[in-house]
DONULUM-851167 format. One record per atom (N, C-alpha, C): atom name; x, y, z; residue number from 1; chain. Coordinates in steps of 0.05 Angstrom, whole numbers, padded with zeros to 5 digits. Last residue first. Layout:
# DONULUM-851167
at|xx|yy|zz|i|ch
CA|X|Y|Z|NUM|A;
...
# end
This chain:
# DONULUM-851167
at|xx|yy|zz|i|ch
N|00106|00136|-00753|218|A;
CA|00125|00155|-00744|218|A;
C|00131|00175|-00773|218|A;
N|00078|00079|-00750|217|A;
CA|00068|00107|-00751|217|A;
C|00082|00126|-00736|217|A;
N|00088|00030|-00786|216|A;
CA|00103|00046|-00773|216|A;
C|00093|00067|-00764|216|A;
N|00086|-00023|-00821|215|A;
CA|00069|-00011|-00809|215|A;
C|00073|00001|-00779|215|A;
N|00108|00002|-00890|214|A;
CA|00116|-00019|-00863|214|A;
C|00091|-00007|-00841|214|A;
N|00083|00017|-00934|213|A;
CA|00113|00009|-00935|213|A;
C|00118|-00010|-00910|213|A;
N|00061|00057|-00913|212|A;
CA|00038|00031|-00928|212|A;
C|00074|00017|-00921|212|A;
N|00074|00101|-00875|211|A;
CA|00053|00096|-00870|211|A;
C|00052|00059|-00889|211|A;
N|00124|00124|-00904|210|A;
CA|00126|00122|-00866|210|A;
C|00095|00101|-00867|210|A;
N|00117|00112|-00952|209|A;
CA|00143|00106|-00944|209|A;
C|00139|00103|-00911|209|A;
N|00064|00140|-00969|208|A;
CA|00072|00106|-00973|208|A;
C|00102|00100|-00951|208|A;
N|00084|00186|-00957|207|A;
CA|00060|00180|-00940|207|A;
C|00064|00146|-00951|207|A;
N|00125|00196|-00995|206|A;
CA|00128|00192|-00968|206|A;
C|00108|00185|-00945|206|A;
N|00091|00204|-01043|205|A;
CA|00109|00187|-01040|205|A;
C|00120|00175|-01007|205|A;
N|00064|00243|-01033|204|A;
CA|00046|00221|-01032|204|A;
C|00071|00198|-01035|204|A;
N|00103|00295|-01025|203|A;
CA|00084|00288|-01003|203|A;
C|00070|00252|-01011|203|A;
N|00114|00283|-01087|202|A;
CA|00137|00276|-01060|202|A;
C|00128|00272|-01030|202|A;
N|00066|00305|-01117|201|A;
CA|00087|00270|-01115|201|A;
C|00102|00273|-01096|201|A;
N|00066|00347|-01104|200|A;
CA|00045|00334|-01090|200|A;
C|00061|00305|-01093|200|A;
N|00117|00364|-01120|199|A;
CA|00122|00375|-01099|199|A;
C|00094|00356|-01075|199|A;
N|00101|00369|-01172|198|A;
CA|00127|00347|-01166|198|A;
C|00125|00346|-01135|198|A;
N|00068|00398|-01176|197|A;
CA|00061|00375|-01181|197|A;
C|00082|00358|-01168|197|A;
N|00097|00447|-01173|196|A;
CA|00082|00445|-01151|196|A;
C|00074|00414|-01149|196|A;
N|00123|00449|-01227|195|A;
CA|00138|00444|-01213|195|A;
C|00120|00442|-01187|195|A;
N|00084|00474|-01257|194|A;
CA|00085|00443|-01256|194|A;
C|00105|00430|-01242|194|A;
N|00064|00522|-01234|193|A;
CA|00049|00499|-01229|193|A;
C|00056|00469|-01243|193|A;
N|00115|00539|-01243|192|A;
CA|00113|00540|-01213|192|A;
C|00089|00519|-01215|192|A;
N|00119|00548|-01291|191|A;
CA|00136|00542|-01282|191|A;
C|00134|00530|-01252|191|A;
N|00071|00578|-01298|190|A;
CA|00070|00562|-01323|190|A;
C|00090|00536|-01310|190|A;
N|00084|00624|-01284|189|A;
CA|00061|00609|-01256|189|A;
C|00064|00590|-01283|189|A;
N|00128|00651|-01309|188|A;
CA|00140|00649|-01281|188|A;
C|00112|00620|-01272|188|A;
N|00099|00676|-01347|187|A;
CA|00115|00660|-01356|187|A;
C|00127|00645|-01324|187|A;
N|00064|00702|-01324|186|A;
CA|00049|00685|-01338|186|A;
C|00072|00664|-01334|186|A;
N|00075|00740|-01264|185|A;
CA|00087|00733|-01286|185|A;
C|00078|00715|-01299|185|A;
N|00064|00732|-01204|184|A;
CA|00065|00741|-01216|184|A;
C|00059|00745|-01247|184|A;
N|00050|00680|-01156|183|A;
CA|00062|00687|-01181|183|A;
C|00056|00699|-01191|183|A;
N|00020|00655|-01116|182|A;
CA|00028|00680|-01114|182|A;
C|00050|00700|-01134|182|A;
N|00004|00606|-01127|181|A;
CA|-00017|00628|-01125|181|A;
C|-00007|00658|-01115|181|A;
N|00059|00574|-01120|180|A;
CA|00037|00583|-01148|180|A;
C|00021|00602|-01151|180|A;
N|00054|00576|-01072|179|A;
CA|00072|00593|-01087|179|A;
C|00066|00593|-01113|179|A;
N|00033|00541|-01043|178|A;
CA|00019|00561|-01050|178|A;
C|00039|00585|-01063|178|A;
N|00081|00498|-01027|177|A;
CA|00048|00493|-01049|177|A;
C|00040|00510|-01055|177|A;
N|00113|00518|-00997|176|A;
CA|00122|00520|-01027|176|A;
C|00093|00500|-01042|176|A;
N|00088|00544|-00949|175|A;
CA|00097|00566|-00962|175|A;
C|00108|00553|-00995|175|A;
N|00054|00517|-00903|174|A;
CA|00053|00537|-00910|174|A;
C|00067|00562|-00929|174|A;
N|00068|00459|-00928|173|A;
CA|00040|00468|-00928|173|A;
C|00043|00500|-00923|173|A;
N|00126|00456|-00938|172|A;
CA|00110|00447|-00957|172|A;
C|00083|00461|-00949|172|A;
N|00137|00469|-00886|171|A;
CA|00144|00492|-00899|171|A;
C|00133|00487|-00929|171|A;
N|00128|00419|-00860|170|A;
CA|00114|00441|-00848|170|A;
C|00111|00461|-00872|170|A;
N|00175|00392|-00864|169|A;
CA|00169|00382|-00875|169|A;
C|00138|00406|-00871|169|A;
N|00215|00415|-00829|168|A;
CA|00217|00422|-00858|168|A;
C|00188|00407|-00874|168|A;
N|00197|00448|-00762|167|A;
CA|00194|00424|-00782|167|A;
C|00190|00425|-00818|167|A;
N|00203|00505|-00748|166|A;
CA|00209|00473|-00735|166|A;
C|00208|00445|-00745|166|A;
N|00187|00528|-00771|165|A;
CA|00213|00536|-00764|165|A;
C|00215|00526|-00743|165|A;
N|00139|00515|-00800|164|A;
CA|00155|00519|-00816|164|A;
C|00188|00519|-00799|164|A;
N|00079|00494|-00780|163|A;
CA|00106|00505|-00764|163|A;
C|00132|00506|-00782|163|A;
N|00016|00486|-00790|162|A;
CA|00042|00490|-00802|162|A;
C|00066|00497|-00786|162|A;
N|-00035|00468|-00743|161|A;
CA|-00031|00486|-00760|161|A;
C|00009|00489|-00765|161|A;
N|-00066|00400|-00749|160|A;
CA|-00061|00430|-00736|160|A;
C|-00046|00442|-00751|160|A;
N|-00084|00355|-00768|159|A;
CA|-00101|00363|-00749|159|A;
C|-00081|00386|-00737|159|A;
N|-00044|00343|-00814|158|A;
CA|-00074|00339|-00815|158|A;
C|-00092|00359|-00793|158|A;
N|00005|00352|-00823|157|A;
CA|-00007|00376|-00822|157|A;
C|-00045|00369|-00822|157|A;
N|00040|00306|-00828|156|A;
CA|00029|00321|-00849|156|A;
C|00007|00348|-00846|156|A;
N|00059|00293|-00787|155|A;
CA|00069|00291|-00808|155|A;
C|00065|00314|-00826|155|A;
N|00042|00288|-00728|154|A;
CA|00019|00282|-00756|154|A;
C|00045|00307|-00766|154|A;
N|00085|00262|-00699|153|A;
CA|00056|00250|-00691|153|A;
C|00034|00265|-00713|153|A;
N|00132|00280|-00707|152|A;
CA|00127|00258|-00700|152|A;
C|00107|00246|-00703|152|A;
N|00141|00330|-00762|151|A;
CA|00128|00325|-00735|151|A;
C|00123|00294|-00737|151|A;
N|00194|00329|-00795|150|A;
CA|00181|00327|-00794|150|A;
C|00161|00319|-00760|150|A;
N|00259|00334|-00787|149|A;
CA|00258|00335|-00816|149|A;
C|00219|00344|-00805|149|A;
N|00273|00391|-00738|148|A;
CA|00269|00371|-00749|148|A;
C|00244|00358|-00775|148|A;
N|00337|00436|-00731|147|A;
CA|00302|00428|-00732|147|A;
C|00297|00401|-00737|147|A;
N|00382|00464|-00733|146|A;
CA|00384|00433|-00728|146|A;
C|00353|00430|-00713|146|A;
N|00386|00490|-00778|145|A;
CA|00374|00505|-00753|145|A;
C|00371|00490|-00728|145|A;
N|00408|00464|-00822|144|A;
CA|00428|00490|-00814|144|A;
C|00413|00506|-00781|144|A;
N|00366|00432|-00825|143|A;
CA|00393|00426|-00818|143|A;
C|00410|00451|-00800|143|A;
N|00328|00473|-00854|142|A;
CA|00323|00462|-00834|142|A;
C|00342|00441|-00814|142|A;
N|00356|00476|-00900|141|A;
CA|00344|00497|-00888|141|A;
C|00353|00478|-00853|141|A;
N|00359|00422|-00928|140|A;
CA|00379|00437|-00920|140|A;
C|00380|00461|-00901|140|A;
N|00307|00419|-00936|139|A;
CA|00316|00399|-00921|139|A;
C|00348|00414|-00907|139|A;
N|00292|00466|-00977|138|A;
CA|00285|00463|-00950|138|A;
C|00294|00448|-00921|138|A;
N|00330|00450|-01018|137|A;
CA|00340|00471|-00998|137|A;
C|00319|00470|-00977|137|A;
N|00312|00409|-01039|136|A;
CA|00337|00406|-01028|136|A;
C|00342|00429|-01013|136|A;
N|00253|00432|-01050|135|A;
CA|00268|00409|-01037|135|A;
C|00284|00408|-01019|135|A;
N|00269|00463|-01090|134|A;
CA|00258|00471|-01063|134|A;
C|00257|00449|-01042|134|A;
N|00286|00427|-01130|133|A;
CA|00305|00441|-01112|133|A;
C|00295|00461|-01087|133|A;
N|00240|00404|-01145|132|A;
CA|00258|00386|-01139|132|A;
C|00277|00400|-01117|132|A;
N|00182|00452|-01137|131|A;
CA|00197|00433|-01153|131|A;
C|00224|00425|-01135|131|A;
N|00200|00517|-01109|130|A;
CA|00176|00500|-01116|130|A;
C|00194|00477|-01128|130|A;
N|00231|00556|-01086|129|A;
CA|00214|00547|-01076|129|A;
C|00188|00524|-01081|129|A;
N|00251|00586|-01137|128|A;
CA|00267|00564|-01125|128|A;
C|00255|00555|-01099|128|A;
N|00207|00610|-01144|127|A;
CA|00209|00591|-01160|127|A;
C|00227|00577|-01146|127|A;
N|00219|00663|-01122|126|A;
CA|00198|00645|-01105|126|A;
C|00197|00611|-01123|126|A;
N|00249|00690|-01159|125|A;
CA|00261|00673|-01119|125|A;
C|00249|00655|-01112|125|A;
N|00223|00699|-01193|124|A;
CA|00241|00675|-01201|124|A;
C|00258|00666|-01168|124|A;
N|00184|00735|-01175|123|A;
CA|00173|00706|-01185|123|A;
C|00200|00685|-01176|123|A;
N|00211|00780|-01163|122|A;
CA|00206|00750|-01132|122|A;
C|00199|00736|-01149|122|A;
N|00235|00790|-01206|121|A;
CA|00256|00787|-01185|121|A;
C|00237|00765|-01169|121|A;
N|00185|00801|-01230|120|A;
CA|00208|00779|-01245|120|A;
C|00228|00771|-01228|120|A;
N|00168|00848|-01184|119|A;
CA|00155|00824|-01193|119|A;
C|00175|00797|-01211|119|A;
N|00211|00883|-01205|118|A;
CA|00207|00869|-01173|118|A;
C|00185|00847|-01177|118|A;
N|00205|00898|-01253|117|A;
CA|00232|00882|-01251|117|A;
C|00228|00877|-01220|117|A;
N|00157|00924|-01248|116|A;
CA|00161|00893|-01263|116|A;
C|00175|00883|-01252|116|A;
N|00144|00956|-01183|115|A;
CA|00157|00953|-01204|115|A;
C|00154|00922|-01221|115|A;
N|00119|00933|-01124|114|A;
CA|00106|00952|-01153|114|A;
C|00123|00947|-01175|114|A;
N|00114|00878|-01106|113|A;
CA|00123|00888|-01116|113|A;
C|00109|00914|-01133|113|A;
N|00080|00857|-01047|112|A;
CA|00071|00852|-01078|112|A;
C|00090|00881|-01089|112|A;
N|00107|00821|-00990|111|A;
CA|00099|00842|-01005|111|A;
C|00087|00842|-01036|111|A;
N|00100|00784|-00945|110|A;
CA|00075|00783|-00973|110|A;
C|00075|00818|-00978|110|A;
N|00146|00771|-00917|109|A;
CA|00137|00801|-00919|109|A;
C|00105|00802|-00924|109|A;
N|00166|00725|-00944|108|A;
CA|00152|00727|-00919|108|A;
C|00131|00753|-00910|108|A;
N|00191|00731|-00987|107|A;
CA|00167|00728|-00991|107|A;
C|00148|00730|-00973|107|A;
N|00218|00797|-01008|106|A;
CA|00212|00782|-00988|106|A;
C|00191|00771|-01004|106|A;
N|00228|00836|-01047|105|A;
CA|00233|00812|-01057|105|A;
C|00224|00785|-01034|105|A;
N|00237|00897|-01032|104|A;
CA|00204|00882|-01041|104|A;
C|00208|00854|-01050|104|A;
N|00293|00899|-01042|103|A;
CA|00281|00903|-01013|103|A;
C|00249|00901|-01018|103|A;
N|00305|00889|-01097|102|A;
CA|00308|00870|-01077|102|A;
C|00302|00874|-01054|102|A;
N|00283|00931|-01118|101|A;
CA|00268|00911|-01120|101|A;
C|00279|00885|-01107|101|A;
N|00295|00977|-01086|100|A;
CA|00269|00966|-01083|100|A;
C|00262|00950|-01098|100|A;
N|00357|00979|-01114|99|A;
CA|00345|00979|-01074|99|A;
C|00322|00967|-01081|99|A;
N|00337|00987|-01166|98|A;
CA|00351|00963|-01162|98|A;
C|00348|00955|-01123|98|A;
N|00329|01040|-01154|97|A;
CA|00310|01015|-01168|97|A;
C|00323|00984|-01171|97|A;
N|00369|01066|-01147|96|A;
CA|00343|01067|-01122|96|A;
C|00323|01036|-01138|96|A;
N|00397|01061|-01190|95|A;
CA|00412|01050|-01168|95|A;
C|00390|01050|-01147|95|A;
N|00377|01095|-01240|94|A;
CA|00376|01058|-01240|94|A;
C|00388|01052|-01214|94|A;
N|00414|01135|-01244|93|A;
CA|00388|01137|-01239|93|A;
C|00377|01112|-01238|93|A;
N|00472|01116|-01253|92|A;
CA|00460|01121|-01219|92|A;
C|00432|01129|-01216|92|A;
N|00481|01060|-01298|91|A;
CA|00461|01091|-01289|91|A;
C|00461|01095|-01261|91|A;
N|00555|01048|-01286|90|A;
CA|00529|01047|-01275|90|A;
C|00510|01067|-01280|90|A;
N|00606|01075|-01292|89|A;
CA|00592|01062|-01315|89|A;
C|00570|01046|-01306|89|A;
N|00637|01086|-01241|88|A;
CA|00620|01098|-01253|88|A;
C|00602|01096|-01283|88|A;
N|00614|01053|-01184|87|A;
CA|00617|01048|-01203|87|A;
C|00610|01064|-01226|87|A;
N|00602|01055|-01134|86|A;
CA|00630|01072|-01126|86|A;
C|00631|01056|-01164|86|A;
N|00539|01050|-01130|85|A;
CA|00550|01073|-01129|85|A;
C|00579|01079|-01140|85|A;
N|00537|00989|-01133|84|A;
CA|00532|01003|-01155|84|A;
C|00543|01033|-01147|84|A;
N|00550|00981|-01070|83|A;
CA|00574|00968|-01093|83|A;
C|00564|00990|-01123|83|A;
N|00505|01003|-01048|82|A;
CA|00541|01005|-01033|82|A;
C|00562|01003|-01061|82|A;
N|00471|00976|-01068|81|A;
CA|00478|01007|-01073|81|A;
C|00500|01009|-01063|81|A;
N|00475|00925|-01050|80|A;
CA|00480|00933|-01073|80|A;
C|00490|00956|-01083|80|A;
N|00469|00938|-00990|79|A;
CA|00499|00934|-01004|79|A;
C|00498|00929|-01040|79|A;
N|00418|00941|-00992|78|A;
CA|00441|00971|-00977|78|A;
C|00466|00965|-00998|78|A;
N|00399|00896|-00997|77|A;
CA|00392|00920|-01020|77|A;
C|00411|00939|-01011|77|A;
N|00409|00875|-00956|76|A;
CA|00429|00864|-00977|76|A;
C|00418|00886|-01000|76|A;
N|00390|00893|-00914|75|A;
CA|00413|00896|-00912|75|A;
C|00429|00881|-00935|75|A;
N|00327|00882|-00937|74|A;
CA|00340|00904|-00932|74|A;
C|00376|00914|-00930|74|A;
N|00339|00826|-00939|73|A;
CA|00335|00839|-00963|73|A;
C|00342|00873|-00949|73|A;
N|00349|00820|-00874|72|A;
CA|00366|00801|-00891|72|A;
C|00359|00821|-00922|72|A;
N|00314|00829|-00826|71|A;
CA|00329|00854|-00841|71|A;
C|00341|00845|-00869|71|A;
N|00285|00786|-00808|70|A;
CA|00270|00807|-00830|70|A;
C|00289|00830|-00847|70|A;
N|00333|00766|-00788|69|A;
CA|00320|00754|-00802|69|A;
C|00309|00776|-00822|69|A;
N|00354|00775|-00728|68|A;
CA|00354|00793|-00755|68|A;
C|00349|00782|-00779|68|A;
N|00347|00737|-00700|67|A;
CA|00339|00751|-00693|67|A;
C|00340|00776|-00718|67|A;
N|00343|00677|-00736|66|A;
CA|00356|00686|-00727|66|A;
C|00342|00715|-00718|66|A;
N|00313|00629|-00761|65|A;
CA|00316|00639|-00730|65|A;
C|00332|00649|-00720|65|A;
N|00332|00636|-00817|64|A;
CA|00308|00640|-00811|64|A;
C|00302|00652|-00780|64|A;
N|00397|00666|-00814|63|A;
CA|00378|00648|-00813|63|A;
C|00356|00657|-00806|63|A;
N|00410|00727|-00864|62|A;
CA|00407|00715|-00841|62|A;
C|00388|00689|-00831|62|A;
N|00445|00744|-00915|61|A;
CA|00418|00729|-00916|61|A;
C|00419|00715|-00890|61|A;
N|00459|00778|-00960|60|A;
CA|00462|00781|-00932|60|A;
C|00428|00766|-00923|60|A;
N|00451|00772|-01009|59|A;
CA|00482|00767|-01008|59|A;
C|00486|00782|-00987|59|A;
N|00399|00760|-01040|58|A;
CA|00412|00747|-01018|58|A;
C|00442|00752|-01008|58|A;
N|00407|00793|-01089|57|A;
CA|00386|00796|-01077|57|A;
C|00391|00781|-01045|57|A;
N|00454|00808|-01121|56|A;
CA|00462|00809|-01093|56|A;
C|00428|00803|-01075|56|A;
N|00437|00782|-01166|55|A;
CA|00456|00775|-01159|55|A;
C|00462|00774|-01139|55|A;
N|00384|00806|-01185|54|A;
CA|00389|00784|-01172|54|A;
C|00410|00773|-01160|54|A;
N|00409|00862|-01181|53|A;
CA|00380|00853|-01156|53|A;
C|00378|00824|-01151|53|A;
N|00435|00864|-01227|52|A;
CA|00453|00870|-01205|52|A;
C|00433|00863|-01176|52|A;
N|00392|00841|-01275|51|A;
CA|00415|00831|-01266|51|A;
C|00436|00834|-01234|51|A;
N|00348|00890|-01269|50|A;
CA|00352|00852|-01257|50|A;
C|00375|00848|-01253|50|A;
N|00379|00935|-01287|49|A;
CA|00364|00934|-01257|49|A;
C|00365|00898|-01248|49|A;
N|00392|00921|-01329|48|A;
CA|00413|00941|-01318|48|A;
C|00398|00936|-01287|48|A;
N|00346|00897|-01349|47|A;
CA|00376|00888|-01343|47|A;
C|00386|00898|-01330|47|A;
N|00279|00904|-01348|46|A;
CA|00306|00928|-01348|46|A;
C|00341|00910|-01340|46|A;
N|00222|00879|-01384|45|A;
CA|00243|00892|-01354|45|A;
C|00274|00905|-01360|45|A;
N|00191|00826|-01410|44|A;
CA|00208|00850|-01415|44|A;
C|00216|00864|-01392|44|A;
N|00173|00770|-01412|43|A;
CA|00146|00789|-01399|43|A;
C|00162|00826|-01401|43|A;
N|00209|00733|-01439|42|A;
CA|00180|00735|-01437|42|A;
C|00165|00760|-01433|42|A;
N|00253|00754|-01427|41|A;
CA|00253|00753|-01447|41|A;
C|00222|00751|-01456|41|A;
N|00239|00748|-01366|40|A;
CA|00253|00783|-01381|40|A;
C|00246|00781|-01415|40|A;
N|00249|00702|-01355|39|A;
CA|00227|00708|-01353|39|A;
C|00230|00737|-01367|39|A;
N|00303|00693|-01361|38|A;
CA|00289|00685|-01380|38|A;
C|00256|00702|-01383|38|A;
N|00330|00731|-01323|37|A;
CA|00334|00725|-01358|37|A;
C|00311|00714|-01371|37|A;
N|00310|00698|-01274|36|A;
CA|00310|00728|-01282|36|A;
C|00300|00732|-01313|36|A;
N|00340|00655|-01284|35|A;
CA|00315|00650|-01280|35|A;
C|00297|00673|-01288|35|A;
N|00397|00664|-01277|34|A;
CA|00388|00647|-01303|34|A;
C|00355|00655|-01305|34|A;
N|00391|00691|-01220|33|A;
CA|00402|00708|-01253|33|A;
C|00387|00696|-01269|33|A;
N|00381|00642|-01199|32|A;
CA|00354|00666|-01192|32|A;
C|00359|00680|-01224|32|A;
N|00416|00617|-01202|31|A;
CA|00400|00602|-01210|31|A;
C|00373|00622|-01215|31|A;
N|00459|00647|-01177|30|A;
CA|00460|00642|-01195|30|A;
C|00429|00626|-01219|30|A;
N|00448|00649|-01122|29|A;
CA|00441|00667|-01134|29|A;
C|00449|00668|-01166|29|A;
N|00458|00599|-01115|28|A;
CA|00430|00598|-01104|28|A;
C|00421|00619|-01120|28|A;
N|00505|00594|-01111|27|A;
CA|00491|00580|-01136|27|A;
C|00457|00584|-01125|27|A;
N|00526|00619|-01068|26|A;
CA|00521|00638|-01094|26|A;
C|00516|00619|-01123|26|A;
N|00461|00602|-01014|25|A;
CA|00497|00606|-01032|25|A;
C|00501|00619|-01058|25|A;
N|00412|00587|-00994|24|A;
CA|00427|00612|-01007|24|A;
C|00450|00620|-01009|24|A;
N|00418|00530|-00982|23|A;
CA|00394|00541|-00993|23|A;
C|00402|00565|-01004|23|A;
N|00473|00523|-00956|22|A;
CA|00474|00518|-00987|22|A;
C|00449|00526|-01001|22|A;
N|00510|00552|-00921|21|A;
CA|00483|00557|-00922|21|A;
C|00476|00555|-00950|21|A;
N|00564|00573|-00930|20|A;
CA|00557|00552|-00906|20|A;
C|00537|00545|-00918|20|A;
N|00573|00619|-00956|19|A;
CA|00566|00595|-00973|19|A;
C|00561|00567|-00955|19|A;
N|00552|00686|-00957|18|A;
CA|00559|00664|-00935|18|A;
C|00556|00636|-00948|18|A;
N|00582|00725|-01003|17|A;
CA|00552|00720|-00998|17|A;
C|00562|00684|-00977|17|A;
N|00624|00756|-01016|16|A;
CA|00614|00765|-00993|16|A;
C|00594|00743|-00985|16|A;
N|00651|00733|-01064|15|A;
CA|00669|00727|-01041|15|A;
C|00640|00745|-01016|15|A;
N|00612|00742|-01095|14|A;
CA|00619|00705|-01086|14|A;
C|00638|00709|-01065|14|A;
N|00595|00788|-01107|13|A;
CA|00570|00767|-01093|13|A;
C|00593|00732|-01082|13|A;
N|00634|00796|-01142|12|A;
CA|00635|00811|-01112|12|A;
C|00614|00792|-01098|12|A;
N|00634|00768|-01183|11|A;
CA|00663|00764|-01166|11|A;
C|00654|00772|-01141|11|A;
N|00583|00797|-01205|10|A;
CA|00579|00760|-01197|10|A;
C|00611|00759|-01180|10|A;
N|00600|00836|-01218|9|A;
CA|00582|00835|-01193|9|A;
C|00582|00808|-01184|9|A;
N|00641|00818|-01256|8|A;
CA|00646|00841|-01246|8|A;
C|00627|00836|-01213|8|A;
N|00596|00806|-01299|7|A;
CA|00628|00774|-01285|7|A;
C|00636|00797|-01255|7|A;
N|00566|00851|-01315|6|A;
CA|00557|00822|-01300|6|A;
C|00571|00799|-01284|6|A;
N|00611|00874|-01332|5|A;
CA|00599|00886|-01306|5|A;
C|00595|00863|-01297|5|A;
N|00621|00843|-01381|4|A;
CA|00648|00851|-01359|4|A;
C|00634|00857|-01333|4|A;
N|00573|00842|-01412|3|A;
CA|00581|00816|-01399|3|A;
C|00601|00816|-01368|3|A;
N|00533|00902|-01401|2|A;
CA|00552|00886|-01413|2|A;
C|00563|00866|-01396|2|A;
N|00462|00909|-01398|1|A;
CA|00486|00910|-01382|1|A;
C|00508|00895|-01395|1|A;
# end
């Protein structure tokens, strides 16, 4: 894909894509591009297809609790094709393939992509789910829904089961530890398991912080 298109889709993703919502803003979808790229260079795929899938892969991205939630990749694969159609230096045989690999990009879904370039697409979504900045966007997540950071009375998920869309600290056990094991891509789980490490340091860090640090059990 030449550089002009790429500046071209990246202008349209910034004025549509909701920037309230800093977990998926358009540095959110910038980080996916970079991430894209590389893995491409590793494992091979189609530009003409990644590039315009990551761009707009979020660029209708409803809250978690929101009632149209599940539609969020569907109604952002529509508007890709919305935008690649009225372009005529686009393959339009490349415009259904670019739909399905951001409408197979869910992670919630547990779809498993057929296409590569849908596999390199979720690896590198699901990557911003692991390491330092899954982090920052979970905490952020969970703001925007005015949830809370963590359960009062077990923290950590000892004696019952995950609640992700109530407590950020929840969304560590059911969805960015096991994101390793759902990686695709050599080059992508290389990424994800050492970024998962950082992710066991931050759980054992904060178990000193509420628990050894003072003797607090909150």
């Amino acid at each position: 894909m030449e550089n002009r298109m790429e500046k071209y889709l990246i202008e349209i993703a910034k004025q549509k894509i909701d920037n309230t919502d800093p977990s998926h803003d358009i540095y959110h979808a910038m980080r996916v591009l970079s991430m894209v790229k590389h893995i491409k260079e590793k494992e091979g795929g189609d530009l003409d297809i990644l590039i315009p899938a990551a761009i707009f892969h979020d660029v209708i991205c409803y809250p978690k609790n929101h009632p149209k939630s599940k539609f969020s990749t569907k109604d952002s694969a529509e508007f890709a094709v919305d935008i690649l159609e009225k372009l005529d230096c686009y393959p339009k045989d490349k415009i259904q393939k670019v739909y399905k690999t951001i409408e197979e990009c869910s992670f919630s879904k547990g779809i498993i992509p057929k296409l590569l370039e849908g596999k390199i697409l979720q690896d590198a979504d699901m990557l911003e789910s692991t390491g330092i900045i899954s982090i920052m966007r979970t905490f952020s997540s969970i703001g925007q829904m005015k949830k809370s950071f963590y359960h009062p009375e077990d923290p950590f998920c000892n004696s019952r089961d995950p609640n992700g869309r109530e407590y950020a600290l929840d969304l560590f056990y059911s969805r960015l530890l096991i994101i390793k094991d759902r990686i695709h891509t050599e080059t992508a789980k290389k990424i994800a398991i050492r970024r998962t490490k950082v992710l066991y340091e931050f759980l054992e860090n904060l178990k000193i912080e509420l628990y050894d640090d003072i003797d607090l059990q909150c």
